[in-house]
N, C-alpha and C positions, 0 to 999 in steps of 0.2 A: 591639207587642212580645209575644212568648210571655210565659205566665204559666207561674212555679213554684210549681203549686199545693202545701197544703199535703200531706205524707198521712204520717202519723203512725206511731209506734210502737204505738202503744195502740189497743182496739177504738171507734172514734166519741169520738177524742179532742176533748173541747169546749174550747176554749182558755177560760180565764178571761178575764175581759175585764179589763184593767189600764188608765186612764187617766191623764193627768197633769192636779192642781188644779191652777189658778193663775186669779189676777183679772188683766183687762187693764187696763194704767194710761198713764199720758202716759210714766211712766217706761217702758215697754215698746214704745217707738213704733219703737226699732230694731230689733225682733225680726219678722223674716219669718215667716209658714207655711206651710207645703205639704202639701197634702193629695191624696190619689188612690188608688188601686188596682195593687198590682203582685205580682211571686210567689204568687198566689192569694189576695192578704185588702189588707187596706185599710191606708195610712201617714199617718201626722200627723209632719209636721218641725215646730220651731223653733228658729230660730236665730237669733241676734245677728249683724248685719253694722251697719259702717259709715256706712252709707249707705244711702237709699233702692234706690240705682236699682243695686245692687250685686244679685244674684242669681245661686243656684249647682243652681237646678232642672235645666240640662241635663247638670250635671254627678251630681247625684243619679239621675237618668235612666240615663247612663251607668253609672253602677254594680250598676241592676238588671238594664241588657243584660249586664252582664260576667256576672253570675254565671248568669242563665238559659243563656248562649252555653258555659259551664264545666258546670253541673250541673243544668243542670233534665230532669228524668225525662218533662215531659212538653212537650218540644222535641224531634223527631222530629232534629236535627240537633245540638243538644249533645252533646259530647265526652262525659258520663254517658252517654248514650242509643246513643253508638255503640261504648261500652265494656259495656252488658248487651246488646245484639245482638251480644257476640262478637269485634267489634276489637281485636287485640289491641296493633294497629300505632300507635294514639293517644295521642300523646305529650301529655299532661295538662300545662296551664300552671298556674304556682305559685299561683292559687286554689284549685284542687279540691286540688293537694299541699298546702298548710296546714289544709286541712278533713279528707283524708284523715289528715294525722299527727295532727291531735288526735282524730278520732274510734276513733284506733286506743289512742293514750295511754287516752282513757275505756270505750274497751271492755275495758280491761287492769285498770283500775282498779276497776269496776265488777264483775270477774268476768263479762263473758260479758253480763250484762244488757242492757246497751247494746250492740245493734248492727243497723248500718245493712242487714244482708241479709236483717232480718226481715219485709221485704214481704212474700214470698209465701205465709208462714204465713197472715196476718193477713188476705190476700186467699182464700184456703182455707177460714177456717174462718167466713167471710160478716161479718167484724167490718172488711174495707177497700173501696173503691170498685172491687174488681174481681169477676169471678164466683166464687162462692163452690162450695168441691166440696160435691156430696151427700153427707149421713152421712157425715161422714171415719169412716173406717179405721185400726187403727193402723199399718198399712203402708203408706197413703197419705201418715198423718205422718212415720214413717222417711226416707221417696221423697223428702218433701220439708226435710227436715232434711239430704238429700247437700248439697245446694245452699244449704244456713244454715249463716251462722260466719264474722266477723269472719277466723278464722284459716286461711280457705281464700283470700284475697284478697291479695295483695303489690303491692310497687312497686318497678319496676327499677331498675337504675343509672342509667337514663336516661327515665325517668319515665313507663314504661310500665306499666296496669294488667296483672296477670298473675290468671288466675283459673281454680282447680283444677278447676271445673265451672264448661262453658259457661252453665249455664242459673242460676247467680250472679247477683241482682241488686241493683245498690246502687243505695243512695238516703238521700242525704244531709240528706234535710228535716227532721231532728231538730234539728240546730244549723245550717244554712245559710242561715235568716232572720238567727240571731244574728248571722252572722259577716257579713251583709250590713249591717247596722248597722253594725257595727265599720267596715267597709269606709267607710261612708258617713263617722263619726265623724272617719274617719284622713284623706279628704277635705276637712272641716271644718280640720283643726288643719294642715294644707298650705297652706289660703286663710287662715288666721290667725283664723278665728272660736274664742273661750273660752268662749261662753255656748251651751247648745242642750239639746235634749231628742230623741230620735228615737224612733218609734215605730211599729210595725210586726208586725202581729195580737197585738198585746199586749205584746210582747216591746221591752224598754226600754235604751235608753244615755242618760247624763247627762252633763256637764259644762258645769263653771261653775255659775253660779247664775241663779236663776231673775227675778230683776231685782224684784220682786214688792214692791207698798207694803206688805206685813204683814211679822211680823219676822222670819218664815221665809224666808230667801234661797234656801236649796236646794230644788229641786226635791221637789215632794210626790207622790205617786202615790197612786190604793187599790184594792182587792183586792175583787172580787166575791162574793159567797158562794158557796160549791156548790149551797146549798142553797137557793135563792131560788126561786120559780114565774116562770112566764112575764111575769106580769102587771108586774112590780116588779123593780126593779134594788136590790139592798141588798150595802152594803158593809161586808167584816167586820174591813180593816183598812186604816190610812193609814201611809206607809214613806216617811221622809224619804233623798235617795238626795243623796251629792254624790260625784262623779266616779267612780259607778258604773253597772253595768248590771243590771239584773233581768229573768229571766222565768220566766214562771207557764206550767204543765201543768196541765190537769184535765178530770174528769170532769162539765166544769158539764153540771147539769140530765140527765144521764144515766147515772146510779144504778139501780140496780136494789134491790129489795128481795121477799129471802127470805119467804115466803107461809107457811111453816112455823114458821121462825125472830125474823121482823121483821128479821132484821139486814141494812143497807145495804151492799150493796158494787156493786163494777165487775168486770167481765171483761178483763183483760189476757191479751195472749198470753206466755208465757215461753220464750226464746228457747234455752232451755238445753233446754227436755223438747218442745215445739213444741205442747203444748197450754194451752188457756186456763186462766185459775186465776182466784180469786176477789179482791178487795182494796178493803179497808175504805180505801183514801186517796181523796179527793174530789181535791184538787187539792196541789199541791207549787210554791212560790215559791222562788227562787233566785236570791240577789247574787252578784255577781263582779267580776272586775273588766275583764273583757270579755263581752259579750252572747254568744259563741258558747260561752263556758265554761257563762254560765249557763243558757243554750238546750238544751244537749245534759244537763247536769245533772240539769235540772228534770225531761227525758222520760225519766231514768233514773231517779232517785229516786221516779217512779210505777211504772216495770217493778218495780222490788225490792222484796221482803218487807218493811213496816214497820223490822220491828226490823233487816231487813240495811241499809236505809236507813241509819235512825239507825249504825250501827257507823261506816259510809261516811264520813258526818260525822264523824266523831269524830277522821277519818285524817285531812282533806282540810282541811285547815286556809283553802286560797283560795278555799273557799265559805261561804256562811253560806245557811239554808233553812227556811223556814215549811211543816210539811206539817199539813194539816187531813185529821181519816180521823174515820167515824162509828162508833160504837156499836150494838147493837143495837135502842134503842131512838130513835136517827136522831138523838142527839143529836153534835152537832161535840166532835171531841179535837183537842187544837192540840199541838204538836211545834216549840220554836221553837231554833235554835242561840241562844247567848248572843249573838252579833256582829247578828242577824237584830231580836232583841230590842229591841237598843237602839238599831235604825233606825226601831222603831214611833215612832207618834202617838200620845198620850191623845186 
């Protein structure tokens, strides 16, 4: 199966690594695992079934072809792939049109922050996996801002992509891990399983409970630091999640820091002026109440200004979000919504 690798909005974006705790007990002896590699990074399922001999890995399977065969950028033969080579004749089935309407919903929302045609910035200015131009120019960033903007891209009556400049290219790996979860989830509650956790480069769905002999039933998860070395894994938070989804954005382990200043930050591309900017956020966690809301979220809530962030939240009542950004003196600032709050652990 092709892989939909990841490739980010952000320069060398390091996913935070989010796990889920749980001890194995006799009480868990219904719960299957699956583990493997697919869309570019690695999956952990589990789920409650019935029965032993009951298993729904080829059907899990199935659902990473559907979306590679809908939107993977680096499937020479995906409906994505033959919509930025210029087709304009491909009639998109209703997965990439539920991922195109919500990504268009977030980039409305967001003001511009979010959006999926920011590849080739990000591959330009040597911050993505493709060749980077020498010494940009600022005419070379104009050149390539005809071809950025959410608002140069539509979809027809009949569910054709339309794009004002051929050389447009989308690319949905902001939220389409999310929504591969959900996909999977919505799989799950069709074969009648209530209990599961999915998981998938970080990025989390829950429901049910977690069967677990301690007194916490729901589902525990936690949050890596930004700030940790190579050597050591340290975890800076634990988030009890019940028939939610979470995912985490961040800058793990690749921070930079000002030689003048001491102050920490990151290189983001902004997708409004087409050059990099600075940014004090390490990493950006984000509930919802489907993984692709919180998927696209979390990579938004890194593009945007701290304080635009926070406003964000303020409007956006179906998310809740932990953003950790440093100070100059590299010490962590935490930013938690109230709802986000009161999903921590002591």
């Amino acid at each position: 199966m092709a892989l939909l690798k990841s490739k980010l909005l952000l320069w060398q974006l390091g996913l935070v690594v989010v796990f889920f705790i749980g001890c194995n007990s006799q009480a868990e002896s219904n719960f299957k695992v699956e583990q493997g590699y697919a869309l570019g990074t690695t999956y952990n399922i589990k789920y409650e079934v019935e029965n032993d001999t009951e298993d729904l890995k080829g059907q899990i399977d199935a659902v990473f072809d559907t979306v590679n065969k809908s939107m993977s950028t680096y499937l020479p033969t995906s409906d994505i792939s033959a919509i930025n080579r210029g087709d304009s004749a491909v009639v998109v089935d209703k997965y990439f049109r539920e991922v195109y309407l919500h990504a268009k919903q977030i980039w409305r929302k967001t003001n511009g922050f979010f959006d999926p045609t920011v590849g080739a910035l990000i591959n330009a200015w040597g911050f993505g996996p493709e060749k980077a131009v020498n010494h940009m120019e600022d005419y070379q960033v104009d050149s390539i801002l005809e071809f950025t903007g959410f608002d140069k891209v539509f979809m027809s009556d009949d569910y054709r992509i339309i794009k004002k400049n051929k050389n447009i290219y989308l690319d949905f790996n902001a939220l389409a891990k999310g929504y591969t979860i959900d996909l999977i989830g919505r799989m799950f509650e069709r074969n009648g399983v209530e209990n599961y956790l999915i998981e998938l480069g970080g990025e989390i769905l829950t429901r049910g409970n977690s069967q677990n002999t301690n007194k916490i039933k729901n589902w525990v998860v936690a949050i890596d630091s930004p700030m940790q070395d190579k050597e050591q894994r340290v975890l800076i938070a634990k988030v009890e999640l019940k028939d939610k989804a979470m995912a985490t954005s961040g800058n793990y382990r690749k921070f930079r820091v000002d030689e003048a200043t001491g102050e920490h930050y990151v290189h983001i591309i902004n997708p409004l002026t087409g050059y990099p900017q600075k940014s004090s956020v390490l990493s950006v966690s984000v509930v919802a109440d489907s993984c692709m809301l919180a998927d696209a979220y979390a990579t938004a809530l890194m593009v945007m200004p701290l304080e635009k962030a926070k406003e964000l939240l303020k409007v956006t009542p179906e998310i809740d979000a932990y953003i950790i950004s440093a100070d100059k003196d590299g010490d962590l600032i935490e930013y938690k919504t109230k709802g986000f709050q009161e999903l921590l652990l002591e």
